[in-house]
N, C-alpha and C positions, 0 to 999 in steps of 0.2 A: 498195158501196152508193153510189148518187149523192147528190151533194149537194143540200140540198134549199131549197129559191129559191121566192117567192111567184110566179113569172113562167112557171114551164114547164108545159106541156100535158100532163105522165102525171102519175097520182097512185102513188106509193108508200110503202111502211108505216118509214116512217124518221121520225116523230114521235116523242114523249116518248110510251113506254109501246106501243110499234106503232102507232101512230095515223097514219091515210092524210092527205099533205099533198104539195102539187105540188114534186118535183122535179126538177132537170136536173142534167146533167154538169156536176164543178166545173171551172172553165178552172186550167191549170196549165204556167204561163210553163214551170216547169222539166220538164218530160217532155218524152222524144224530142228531145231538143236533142240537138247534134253535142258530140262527147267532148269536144272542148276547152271548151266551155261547162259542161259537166258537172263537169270537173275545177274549173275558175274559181270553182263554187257552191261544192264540197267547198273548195276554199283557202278560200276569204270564211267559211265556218264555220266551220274551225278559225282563223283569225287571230280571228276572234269571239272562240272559244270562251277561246281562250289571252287575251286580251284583258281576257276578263268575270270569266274562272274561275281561282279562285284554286287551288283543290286541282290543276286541268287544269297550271296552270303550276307546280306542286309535284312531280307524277309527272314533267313533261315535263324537267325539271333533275333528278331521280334519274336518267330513263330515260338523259340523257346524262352524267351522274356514271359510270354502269353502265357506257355503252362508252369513254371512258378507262380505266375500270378492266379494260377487258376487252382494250384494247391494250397496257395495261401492264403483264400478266401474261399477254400471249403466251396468249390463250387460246386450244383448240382451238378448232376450227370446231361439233360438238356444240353447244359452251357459247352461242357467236353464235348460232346456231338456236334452244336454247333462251330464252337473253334475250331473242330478238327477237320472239319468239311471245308468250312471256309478259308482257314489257315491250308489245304490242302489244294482247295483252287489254286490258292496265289502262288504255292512253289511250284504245282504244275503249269500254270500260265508261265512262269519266269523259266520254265524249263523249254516249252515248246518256244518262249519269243528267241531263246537264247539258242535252240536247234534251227528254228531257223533264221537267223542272224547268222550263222556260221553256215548252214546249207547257201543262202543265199552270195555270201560273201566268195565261197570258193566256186560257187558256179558263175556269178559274175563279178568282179573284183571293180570292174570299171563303176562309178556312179552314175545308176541310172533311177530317173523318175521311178518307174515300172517298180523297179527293188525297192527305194526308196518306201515306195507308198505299200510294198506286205511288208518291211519292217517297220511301220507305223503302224499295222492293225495290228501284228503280233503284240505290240506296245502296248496299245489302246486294249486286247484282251487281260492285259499285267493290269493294267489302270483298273478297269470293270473289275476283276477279282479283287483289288484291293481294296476298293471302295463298298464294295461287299461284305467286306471285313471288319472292315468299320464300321460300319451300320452293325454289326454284331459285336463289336466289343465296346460299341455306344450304349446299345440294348443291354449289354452283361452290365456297364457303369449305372446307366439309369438304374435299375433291377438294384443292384446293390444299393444305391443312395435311398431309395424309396425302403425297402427294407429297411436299413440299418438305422 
């Protein structure tokens, strides 16, 4: 849907409630930019994100707790695949909850229900990936103790 500007010459139903109001295309520094620029945004986000987010830099120091512990028990290759995935959900979930907690907050600042309850699913996606993770560095302990 275009974005919608008192300035452009079509009218489209992107008001409050469907309502016809003139829009244009939003301009968008970051589209179609060359990969290295691309990458550039993604780094400036996470050093953001790691910066602002407290829980982001809580998962990011287990995720690397994890692989020491995963050099120092010679772990198979499985288990690296495993952790990497699932340790990968969870910084990606804590990155989207964390995008939008901040998309939401400056679109509406006021507290409302509505907000309220997407930054609880965003939450509840953190939760689900984490518990995920668990169940996979429960499986790597079992696996070890049964072994060893």
């Amino acid at each position: 849907m275009p974005h919608c500007t008192p300035h452009a010459p079509r009218l489209w139903p992107c008001g409050p409630g469907g309502s016809r109001v003139s829009c244009a295309p939003a301009m968008n520094t970051h589209k179609n930019r060359a990969l290295p620029a691309r990458v550039g945004f993604a780094l400036r986000g996470l050093a953001h994100a790691l910066r602002s987010e407290r829980s982001l830099r809580l998962q990011a120091g287990a995720f690397l707790l994890v692989l020491v512990a995963l050099i120092a028990l010679h772990a198979r290759p499985v288990w690296w695949a495993l952790v990497l995935l699932a340790s990968g959900a969870v910084l990606t979930a804590e990155l989207f909850n964390s995008a939008v907690e901040r998309l939401a907050d400056e679109l509406h600042p006021q507290d409302s229900p509505g907000i309220g309850l997407v930054k609880d699913c965003a939450a509840a996606a953190v939760l689900v990936a984490s518990l995920a993770a668990v169940a996979v560095a429960a499986a790597f302990v079992l696996e070890q103790l049964l072994v060893h």
